[in-house]
N, C-alpha and C positions, 0 to 999 in steps of 0.2 A: 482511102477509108481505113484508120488506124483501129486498130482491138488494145485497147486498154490493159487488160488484163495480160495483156503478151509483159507488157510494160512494169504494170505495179499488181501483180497476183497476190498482195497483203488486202486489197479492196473487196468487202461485203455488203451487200443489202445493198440500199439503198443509194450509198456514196458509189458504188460501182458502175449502179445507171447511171448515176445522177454524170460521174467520169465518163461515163461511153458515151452519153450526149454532147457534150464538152468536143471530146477528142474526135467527133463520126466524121465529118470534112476534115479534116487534118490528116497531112502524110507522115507515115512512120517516122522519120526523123523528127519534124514538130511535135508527135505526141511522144515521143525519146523525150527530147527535151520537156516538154509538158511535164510528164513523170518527175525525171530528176528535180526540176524546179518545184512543182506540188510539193514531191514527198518532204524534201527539205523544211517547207516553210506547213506543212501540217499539223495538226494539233491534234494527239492521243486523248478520246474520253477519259482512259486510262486513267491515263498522267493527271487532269483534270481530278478526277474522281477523289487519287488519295492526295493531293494537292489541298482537296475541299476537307478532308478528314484533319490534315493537319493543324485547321482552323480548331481545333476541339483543343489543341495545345496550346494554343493564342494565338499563333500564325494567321489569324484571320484576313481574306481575301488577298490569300495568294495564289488560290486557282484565278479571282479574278486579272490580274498581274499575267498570269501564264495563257489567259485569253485575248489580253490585249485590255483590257478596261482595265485603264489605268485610275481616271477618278476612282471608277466604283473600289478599287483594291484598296487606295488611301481611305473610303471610307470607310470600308471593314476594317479595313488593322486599327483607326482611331475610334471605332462603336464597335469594335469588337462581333461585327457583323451583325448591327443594329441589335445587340443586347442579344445576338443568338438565331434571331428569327430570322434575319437572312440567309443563313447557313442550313437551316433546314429548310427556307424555303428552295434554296438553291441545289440542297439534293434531288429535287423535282426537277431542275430546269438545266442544270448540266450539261446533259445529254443534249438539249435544244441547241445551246449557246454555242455548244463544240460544233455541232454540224453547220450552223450561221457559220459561222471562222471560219470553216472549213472551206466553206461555200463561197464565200468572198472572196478569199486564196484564191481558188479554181479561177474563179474567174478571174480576176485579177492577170494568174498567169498563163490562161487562156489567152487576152488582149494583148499582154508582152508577145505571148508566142507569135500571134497571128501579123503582132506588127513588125517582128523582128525576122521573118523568112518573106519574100514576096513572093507572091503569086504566081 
């Protein structure tokens, strides 16, 4: 039974439960690995955040690009984030979209882990 936090102590709120369910069956070296792989492939609201502010320069949907939604990123830089409205509505949903990523990752490297040590 792996502690997370021994692992990745940058995790808060929610993403740290959300981490300690993930890794609770898992022995210390799989949730080592767990860690190193997560962190790697994680995604900062952060980053996100002034990513979305950049769009106010034209850079429009380049947070989305740095989340993985590639269509949706071609349509912002070509509509300029639907004439604007998508960028403020996406100050709203941000926060959501990062923690989905996030969450997908995990798990994602969750399944690699589980399939790549045996039992």
């Amino acid at each position: 039974m792996a502690d997370i936090i021994k692992f990745m102590p940058e995790l808060e709120g929610q993403e740290l439960a959300t981490m300690a369910g993930i890794v609770r069956d898992m022995t210390d070296e799989q949730a080592l690995y767990f860690a190193q792989g997560y962190r790697g492939r994680r995604k900062s609201t952060s980053t996100a955040y002034l990513l979305l502010l950049l769009s106010l320069l034209g850079f429009a949907g380049i947070h989305r690009f740095y989340l993985g939604s590639i269509v949706m990123g071609i349509v912002y830089l070509l509509t300029w984030g639907f004439c604007g409205i998508g960028i403020v509505v996406d100050l709203f949903i941000t926060k959501g979209m990062t923690t989905k990523v996030n969450m997908q990752k995990a798990s994602e490297m969750a399944m690699f882990v589980r399939s790549s040590f045996p039992s």
